[in-house]
C-alpha positions in Angstrom: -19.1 254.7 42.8 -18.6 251.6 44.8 -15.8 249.0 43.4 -17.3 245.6 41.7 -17.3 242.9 44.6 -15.3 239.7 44.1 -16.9 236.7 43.0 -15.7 233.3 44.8 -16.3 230.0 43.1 -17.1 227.0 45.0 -16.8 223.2 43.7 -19.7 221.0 44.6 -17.4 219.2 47.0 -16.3 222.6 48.9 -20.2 224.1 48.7 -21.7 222.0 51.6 -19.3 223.6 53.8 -20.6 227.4 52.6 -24.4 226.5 53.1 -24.8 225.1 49.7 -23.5 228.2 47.9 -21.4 227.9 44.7 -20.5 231.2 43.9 -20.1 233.9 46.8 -19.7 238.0 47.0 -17.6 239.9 48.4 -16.6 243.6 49.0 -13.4 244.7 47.3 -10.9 247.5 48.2 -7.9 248.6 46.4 -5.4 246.8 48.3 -7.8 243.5 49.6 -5.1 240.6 49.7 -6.2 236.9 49.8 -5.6 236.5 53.0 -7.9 239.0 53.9 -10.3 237.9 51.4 -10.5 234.5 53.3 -10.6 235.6 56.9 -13.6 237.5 55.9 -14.9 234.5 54.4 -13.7 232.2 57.5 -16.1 234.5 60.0 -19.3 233.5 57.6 -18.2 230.0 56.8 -16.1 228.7 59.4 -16.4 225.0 58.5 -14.9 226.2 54.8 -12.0 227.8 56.5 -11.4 224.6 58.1 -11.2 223.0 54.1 -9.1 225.7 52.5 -5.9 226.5 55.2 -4.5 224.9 58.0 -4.2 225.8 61.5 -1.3 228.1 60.9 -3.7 230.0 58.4 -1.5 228.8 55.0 -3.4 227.6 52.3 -4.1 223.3 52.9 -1.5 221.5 50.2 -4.6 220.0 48.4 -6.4 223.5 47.6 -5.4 225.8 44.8 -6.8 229.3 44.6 -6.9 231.0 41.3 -7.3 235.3 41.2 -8.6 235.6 37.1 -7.3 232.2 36.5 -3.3 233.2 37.8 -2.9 230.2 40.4 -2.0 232.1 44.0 1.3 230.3 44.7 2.6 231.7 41.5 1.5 235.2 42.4 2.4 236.5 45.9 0.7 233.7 47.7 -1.9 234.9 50.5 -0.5 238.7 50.2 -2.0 238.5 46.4 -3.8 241.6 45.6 -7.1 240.6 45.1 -8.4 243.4 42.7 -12.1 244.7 42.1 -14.3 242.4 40.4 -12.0 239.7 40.4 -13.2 235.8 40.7 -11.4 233.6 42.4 -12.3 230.3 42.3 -11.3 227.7 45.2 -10.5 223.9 44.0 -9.2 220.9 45.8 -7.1 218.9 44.0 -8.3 215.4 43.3 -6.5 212.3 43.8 -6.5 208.5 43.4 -5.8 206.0 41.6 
């Protein structure tokens, strides 16, 4: 039997950049990290790879991802484990004044 995907969550402000999609699917494997998870995600939706990390391929400052509501930078950062049916959802942080 084939592992649940992963389901990625999009803000409204991140969606335009993943062809209007909110949520997204994604295969899973045993021992899929975040990083992988979004260089898969960066060869459908280059201009949202652009959004979420930096040249250098670290997460931008402004985004925070979240595996089952653990923020990544408290876990293992991009070598997270990203298990089976996991969501991960994508935010920028907002600011202003």
């Amino acid at each position: 039997m084939a592992a649940p995907p992963v389901r990625l969550v999009l803000p409204a402000a991140l969606s335009a950049a993943a062809e209007g999609h909110r949520e997204l699917e994604r295969a899973a494997g045993a021992e899929l990290t975040a990083a992988q998870l979004l260089d898969g995600l960066a060869l459908d939706y280059p201009r949202l790879e652009r959004r979420i990390r930096d040249e250098a391929g670290q997460l931008r400052r402004y985004v925070n991802v979240y595996i089952d509501g653990e923020e990544l930078r408290t876990l293992d950062g991009l070598a997270s484990t990203v298990p089976p049916g996991a969501e991960v959802l994508i935010l920028q942080s907002v600011a202003g004044g």
